[in-house]
N, C-alpha and C positions, 0 to 999 in steps of 0.2 A: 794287760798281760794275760794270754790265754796258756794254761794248765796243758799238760801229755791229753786230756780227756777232750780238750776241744771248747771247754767252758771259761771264761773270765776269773780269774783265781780267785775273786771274791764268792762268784758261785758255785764253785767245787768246796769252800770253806761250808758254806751255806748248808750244801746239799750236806755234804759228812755231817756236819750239826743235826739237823732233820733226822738224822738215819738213826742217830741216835734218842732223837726227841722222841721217833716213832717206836723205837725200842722201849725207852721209860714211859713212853705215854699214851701218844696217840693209836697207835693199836688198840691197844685197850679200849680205849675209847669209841674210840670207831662205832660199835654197835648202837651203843644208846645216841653216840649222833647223829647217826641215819635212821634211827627209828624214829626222830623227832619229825613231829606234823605241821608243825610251825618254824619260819622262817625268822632267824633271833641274830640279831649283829653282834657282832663281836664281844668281848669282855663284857659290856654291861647288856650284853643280850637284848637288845631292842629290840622289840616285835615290830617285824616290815609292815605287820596290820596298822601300826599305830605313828611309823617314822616315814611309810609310803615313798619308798627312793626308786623300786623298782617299776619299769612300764611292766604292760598288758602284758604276761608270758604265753599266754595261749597260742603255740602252733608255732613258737620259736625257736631259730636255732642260738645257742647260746653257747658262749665259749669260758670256759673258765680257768685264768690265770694265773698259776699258783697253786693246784687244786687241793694239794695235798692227802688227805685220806678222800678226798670229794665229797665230805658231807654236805658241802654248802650246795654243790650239782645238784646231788642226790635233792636236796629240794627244791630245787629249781623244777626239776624234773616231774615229778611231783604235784607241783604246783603248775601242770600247765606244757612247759619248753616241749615241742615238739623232739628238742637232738640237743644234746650238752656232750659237752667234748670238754675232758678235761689235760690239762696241760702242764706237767711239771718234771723238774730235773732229778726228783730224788725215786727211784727207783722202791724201796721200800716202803713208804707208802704210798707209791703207786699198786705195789704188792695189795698192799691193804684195800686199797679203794676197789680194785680188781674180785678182790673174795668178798667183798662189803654187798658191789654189785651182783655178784652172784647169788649172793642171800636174799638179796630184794628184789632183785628182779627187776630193775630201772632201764635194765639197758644201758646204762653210758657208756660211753668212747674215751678211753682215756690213750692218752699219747707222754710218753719223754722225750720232753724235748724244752728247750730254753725260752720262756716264758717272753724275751728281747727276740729273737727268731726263729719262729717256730717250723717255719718250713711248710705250714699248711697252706692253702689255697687264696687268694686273696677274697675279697669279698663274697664269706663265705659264711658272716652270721650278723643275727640283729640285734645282740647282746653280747656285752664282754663285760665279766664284772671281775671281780677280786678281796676276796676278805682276807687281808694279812697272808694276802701271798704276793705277786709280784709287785704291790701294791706297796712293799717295803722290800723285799728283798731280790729285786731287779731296781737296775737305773731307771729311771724316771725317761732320760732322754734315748733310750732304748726301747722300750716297753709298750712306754704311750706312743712312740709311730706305729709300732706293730700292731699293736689294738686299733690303731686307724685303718692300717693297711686290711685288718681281716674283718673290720663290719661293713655295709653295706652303706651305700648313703644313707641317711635317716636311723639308723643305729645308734644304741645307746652304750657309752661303758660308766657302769655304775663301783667303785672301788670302796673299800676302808680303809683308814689308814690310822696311826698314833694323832691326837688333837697334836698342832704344836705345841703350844701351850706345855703338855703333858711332858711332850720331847726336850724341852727348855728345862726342866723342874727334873728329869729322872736324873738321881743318885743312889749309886749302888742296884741291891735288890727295893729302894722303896722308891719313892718319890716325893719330894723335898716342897715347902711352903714359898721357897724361895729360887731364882732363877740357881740354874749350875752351867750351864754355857751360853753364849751369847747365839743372838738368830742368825746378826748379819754372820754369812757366808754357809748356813749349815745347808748340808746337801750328804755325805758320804760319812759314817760312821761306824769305824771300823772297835767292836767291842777286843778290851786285851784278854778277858774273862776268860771268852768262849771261840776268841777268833773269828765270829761274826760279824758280817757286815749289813749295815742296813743303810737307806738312801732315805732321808726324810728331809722336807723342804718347806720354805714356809708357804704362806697362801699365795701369796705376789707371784712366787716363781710357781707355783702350781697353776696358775693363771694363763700365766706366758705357755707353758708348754703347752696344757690344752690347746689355750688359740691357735699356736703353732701348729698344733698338726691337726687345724681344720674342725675342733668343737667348739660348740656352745656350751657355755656351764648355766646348767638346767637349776639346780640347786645344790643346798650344801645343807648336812643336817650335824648340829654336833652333839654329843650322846654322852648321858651323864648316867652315873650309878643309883639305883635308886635305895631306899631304906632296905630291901632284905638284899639286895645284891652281897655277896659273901666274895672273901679273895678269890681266887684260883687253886684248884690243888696243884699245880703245875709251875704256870708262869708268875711272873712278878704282876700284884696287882693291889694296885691300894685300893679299894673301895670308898675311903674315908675321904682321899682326897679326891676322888670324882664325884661322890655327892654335892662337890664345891664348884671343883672345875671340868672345864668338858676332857675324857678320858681319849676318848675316838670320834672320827667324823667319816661322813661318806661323802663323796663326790658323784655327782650325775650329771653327764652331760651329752650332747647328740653331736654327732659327726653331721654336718651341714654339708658336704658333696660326696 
């Protein structure tokens, strides 16, 4: 079902969430995440020096899915990509990324637009990545053709996403020692909380869709908290139980034609 705006009523939910996220948060934040010099994955901040999921960025064009404030660009950028384009539906902090870039002087390209169809040019970069952006909050079987449709043959989309594992065990705001929903069948997880939805899937069907539309799964890293890792001032984050179990993992893999 598509919303008055033209978006999937799950992602008009989404983006109002956002707008607010970047109101209480991400704004703020912004700064000190673009001024970071080092390239750090999600919640347990993995340094890319030490988890190596990314290729060679030098002289790359790279598209980024969900970009949200674009810090994660922003070091791409940095680190090398010739052209980072970033791509997402919420306006606000597209705001943000917009005067972020202006402060730094990176240059990016940033676009609104639905992270499932973006309307840009078909083979038109050599990298597509996503850190907890359309990675979770776009369809899966959306998303991932698009990301085929816009790299070149021999392109990589490097994503993050929640471990299953993690996705199987969240209760409430913490995270539970014990399962709370069953695998078989998860894919669409609409929260009563916040009215969000997120799309998280186990390995098997993460599998299927890659090959589906034309990659090789390069590798898979799963990413655990370490001793000083501290909660989140923000989000829901147990650090206790990912010291145990893996909290997020990345996916890497190359478009074969």
């Amino acid at each position: 079902m598509r919303s008055r705006s033209g978006l999937p009523d799950y992602l008009e939910k989404n983006r109002d969430s956002w707008t607010k996220s970047n109101a209480d948060y991400t704004d703020e934040r912004a700064p000190a995440a673009w001024a970071s010099q080092e390239i750090a994955w999600g919640m347990c901040k993995a340094p890319e020096s030490e988890v190596k999921m990314l290729p060679e960025l030098e002289g790359k064009d790279v598209i980024e899915l969900g970009c949200g404030t674009a810090y994660f660009g922003a070091w791409l950028k940095r680190a090398g990509a010739r052209r980072v384009v970033g791509v997402d539906v919420t306006p606000a902090q597209l705001e943000t990324a917009r005067r972020m870039d202006e402060e730094f002087g990176l240059g990016l390209e940033l676009v609104e637009a639905n992270a499932e169809e973006t309307g840009l040019p078909e083979a038109s970069f050599d990298l597509a990545v996503s850190e907890y952006g359309a990675s979770i909050w776009c369809d899966p079987y959306k998303w991932v053709p698009e990301a085929a449709r816009l790299l070149r043959p021999g392109g990589e989309l490097v994503f993050l996403r929640n471990a299953t594992l993690a996705v199987l065990c969240w209760k409430d705001e913490e995270t539970a020692d014990t399962l709370q929903r069953p695998q078989r069948g998860l894919y669409r997880i609409d929260w009563e909380d916040d009215g969000t939805t997120e799309f998280q899937m186990g390995h098997s069907e993460w599998v299927k869709v890659l090959r589906g539309n034309g990659f090789e799964i390069l590798d898979l890293a799963e990413l655990y908290a370490d001793k000083e890792t501290a909660k989140h001032a923000y989000y829901a984050f147990n650090p206790e139980w990912a010291r145990r179990w893996p909290w997020e993992e990345i996916w890497r893999a190359r478009k074969t034609a």
